[in-house]
FITORMAR-138229 format. One record per residue (C-alpha): x, y, z. Coordinates in steps of 0.02 Angstrom, whole numbers, plus 50000, padded with zeros to 5 digits. Layout:
% residues N
XYZ ...
END
This chain:
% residues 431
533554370461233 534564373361380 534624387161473 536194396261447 537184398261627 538054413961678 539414418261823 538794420762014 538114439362047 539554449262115 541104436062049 541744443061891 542734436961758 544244447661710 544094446661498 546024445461409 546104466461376 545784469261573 546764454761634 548134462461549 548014476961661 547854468161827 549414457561744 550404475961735 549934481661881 550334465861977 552024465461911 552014484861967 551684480862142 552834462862142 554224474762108 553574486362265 553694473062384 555274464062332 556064484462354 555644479562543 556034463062578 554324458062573 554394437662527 552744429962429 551764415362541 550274406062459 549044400462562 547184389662533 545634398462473 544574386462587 544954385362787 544184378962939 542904387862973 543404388863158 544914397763102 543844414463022 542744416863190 544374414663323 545224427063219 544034440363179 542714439063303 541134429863291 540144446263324 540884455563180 539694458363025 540864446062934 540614430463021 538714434463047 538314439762894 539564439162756 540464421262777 540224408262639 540414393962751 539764374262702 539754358562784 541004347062671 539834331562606 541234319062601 541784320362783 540714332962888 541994346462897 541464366062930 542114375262786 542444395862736 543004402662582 544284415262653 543344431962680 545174438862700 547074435162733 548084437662871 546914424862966 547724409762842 549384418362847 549394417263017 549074400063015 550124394362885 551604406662976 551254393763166 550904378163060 552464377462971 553424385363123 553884400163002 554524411163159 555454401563238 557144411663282 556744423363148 555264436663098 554434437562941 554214450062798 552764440662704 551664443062576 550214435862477 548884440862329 547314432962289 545184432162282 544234434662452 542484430462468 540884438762568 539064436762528 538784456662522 537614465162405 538564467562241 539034485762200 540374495162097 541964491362213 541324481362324 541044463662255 540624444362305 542164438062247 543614452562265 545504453162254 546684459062379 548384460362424 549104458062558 550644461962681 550954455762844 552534457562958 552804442063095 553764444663254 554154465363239 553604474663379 554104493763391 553334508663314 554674507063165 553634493663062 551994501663064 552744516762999 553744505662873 551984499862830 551194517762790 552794523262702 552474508262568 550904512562535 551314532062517 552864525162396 551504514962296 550134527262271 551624539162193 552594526562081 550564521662021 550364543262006 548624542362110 547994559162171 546744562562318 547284548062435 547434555162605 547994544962763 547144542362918 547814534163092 547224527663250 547834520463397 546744504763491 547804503663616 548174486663711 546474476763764 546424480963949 546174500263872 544914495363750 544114485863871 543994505163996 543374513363840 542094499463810 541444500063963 541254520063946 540544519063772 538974505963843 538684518663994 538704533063865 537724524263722 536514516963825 535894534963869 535454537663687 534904519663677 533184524063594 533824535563460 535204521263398 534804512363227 534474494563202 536274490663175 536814500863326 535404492163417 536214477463382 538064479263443 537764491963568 538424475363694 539414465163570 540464477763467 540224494363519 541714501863435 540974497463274 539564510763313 540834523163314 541074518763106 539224521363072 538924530162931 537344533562962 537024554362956 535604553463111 536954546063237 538534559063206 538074569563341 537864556463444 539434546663400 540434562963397 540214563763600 540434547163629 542294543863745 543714544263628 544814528663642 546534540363654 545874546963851 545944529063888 547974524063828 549194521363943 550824527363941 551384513363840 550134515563686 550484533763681 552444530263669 552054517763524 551004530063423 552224544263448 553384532563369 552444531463231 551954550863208 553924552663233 554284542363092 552904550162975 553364566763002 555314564962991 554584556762813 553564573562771 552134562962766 550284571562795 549004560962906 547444566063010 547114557063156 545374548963154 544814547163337 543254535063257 544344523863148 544204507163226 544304495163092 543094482063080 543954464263153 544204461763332 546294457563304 546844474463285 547684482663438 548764499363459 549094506663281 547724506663124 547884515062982 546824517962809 547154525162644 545514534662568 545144544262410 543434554062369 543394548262192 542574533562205 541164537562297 540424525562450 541764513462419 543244529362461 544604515462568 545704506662456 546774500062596 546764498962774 547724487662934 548724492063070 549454478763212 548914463463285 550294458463419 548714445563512 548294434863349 549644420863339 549444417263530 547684416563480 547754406463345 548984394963444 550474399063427 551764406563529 551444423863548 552504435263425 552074456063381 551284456163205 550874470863072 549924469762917 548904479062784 547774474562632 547384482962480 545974479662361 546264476862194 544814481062108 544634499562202 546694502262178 546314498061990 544784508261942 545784523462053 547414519861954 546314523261807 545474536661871 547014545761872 547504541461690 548604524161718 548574509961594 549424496261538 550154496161369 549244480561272 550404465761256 550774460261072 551874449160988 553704453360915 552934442760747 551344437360672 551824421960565 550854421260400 551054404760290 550194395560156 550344380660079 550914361760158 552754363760138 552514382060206 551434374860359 552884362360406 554184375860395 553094390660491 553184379360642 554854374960639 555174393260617 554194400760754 554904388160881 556584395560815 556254412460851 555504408661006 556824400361065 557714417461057 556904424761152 555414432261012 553574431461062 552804424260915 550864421360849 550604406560728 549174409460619 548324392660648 546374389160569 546824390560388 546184404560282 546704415860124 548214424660152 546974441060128 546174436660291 547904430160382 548514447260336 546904455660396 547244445960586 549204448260590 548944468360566 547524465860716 548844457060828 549604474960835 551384466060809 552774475060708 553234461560583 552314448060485 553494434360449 552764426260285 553124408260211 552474402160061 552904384859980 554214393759873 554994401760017 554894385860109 555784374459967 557194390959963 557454389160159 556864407860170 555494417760233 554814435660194 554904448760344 553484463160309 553514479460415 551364480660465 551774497260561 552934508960468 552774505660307 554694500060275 555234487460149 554554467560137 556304456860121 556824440860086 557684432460247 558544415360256 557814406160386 559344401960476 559954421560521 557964427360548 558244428160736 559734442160693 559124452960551 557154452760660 558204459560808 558994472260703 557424477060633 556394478560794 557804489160868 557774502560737 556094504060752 556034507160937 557344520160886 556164527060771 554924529160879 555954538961015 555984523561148 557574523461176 
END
């Protein structure tokens, strides 16, 4: 007997009632982004390898650690499953010469993949969205940015997201404060953890994000990167404030928000919550004006953010949000051969009008048709018979209020089921 085979740990499959949800809310946030002139791009789930550890930094904890990366058997290529986006969009945006006399408002949603220990929002496989802005430089689109996101969280109705911002500066600054932060760290070199240990003299700014309770004191007299900005990086993330306040939009400035990837210069932002415990950021970026020069192309100011779906979701719900379940105008009930013939002909009718229709299909008594039409949760059974079928008619049964079964010639269906379905939205107070 074989041995019955189950998904990979931490890559889930999204069963028909949830996918219905992620459906609603992707249509939610599709709408969002259009209200900005955000444009959708579509890029590979698999990329050179090469392109990951340019991009984000091969002393980052995803390109030493998290990267699903292969050698491809049929010609010896190095291989990643995207751990995130703007790397490929980037790539796609200089390979097909996408900014060229124009900038970009772009935008993409899809899985991401890093070999992490599965936990509740935090998965293997995960889902994100996101936006990225080619060629803007000024203040104006990372405020644009935030202002999204605040516009998003209220059409979803979340509660307890609060906003925090940083500025990087350019990389001569970072590179001051780096130097600082060694000097300063490597006086409390001995009490550092394993991690801190580790990139105390490849990525010190990531100490700065430890979570680790022994090191806050530590960390919390470490130089801030804002003594280090010049004149120009201050201007920039006035601009920003500027814009956020004119908006009457609350933020706390987080002097240890850093952001984990080595692209991000001058403004970061992220979007946390408290109510779903260790995994509290549901979306985070900030600017990257030295990626497409890095990546090869010419260089061009960029912008960007990413959400995650599967935090954004189980917060949505948090708060109360769900989708209403999808189900058909018509469940269409028939029995007999001649009724058979005619149920098809009739469904493709009314879907041809624009009705969503379910064709009982499997056989089975017209007890236990019944039994699955009232589980489809549609309004209407549409039942043939042969007698109805040799009369050209069909019989249209209420399942929800209770209302009258009639006798319908199959030829003005589409008109009296329209009809019907409108007085009972009326009914029911939707519109």
């Amino acid at each position: 007997m074989s041995k019955t085979l189950q998904a990979v740990r931490g890559m889930n499959d999204i069963l028909p009632e949830e996918a219905e949800t992620w459906e609603h809310f992707e249509d939610i946030v599709r709408d969002w982004l259009h209200s900005y002139g955000y444009r959708p791009i579509r890029m590979p789930i698999v990329e050179p390898t090469p392109l990951f550890k340019r991009a984000i930094g091969e002393v980052t904890d995803i390109v030493e650690k998290e990267m699903y990366s292969f050698e491809d058997a049929l010609n010896g290529e190095h291989l990643t499953l995207r751990p995130e986006g703007t790397a490929s969009c980037v790539r796609a945006a200089i390979q097909h010469n996408l900014l060229f006399g124009q900038p970009r408002r772009l935008y993409y949603h899809g899985p991401m993949f890093r070999h992490e220990r599965p936990q509740k929002g935090r998965y293997r496989q995960f889902h994100q969205i996101g936006v990225e802005a080619l060629g803007f430089d000024g203040p104006d689109i990372d405020a644009e940015h935030i202002l999204m996101c605040a516009r998003l969280w209220d059409d979803l109705g979340l509660e307890d997201v609060k906003l925090e911002i940083n500025s990087l500066g350019s990389s001569e600054e970072r590179a001051a404060h780096r130097a600082a932060l060694i000097a300063y760290l490597e006086q409390h070199k001995d009490s550092l953890d394993e991690d801190g240990q580790r990139r105390l003299y490849t990525n010190p700014l990531r100490i700065l994000d430890t979570k680790n309770p022994d090191l806050q004191a530590i960390v919390e007299g470490a130089p801030k990167l804002a003594e280090f900005l010049g004149e120009e990086s201050l201007k920039h993330f006035d601009g920003v404030q500027t814009i956020l306040k004119d908006a009457g939009l609350p933020y706390r400035i987080n002097h240890r928000l850093v952001r984990g990837l080595d692209y991000y210069n001058r403004t970061v932002f992220e979007w946390v919550t408290t109510r779903l415990g260790a995994q509290g950021t549901i979306c985070a970026g900030g600017r990257y004006d030295g990626l497409v020069a890095q990546l090869g192309g010419k260089p061009a100011p960029a912008a960007g953010f990413a959400m995650g779906v599967e935090r954004l979701l189980a917060l949505w719900q948090e708060c109360g949000g769900e989708a209403q379940r999808l189900v058909p105008d018509v469940y269409l009930v028939h029995a007999g051969e001649a009724a058979q013939r005619a149920a098809f002909r009739v469904a493709e009718a009314l879907r041809g009008t624009g009705f969503a229709v379910t064709l009982h299909c499997g056989g089975g008594s017209f007890k236990s048709q019944m039994k699955r039409a009232d589980a489809s949760g549609a309004p209407f059974a549409v039942v043939i018979g042969d007698d109805e079928a040799a009369a050209g008619e069909v019989s249209l049964k209420p399942l929800r209020d209770g209302g009258e079964q009639i006798r319908v010639p199959m030829d003005t269906l589409p008109e009296t089921l329209a009809d019907r379905l409108l007085d009972s939205e009326e009914d029911d107070g939707c519109i």
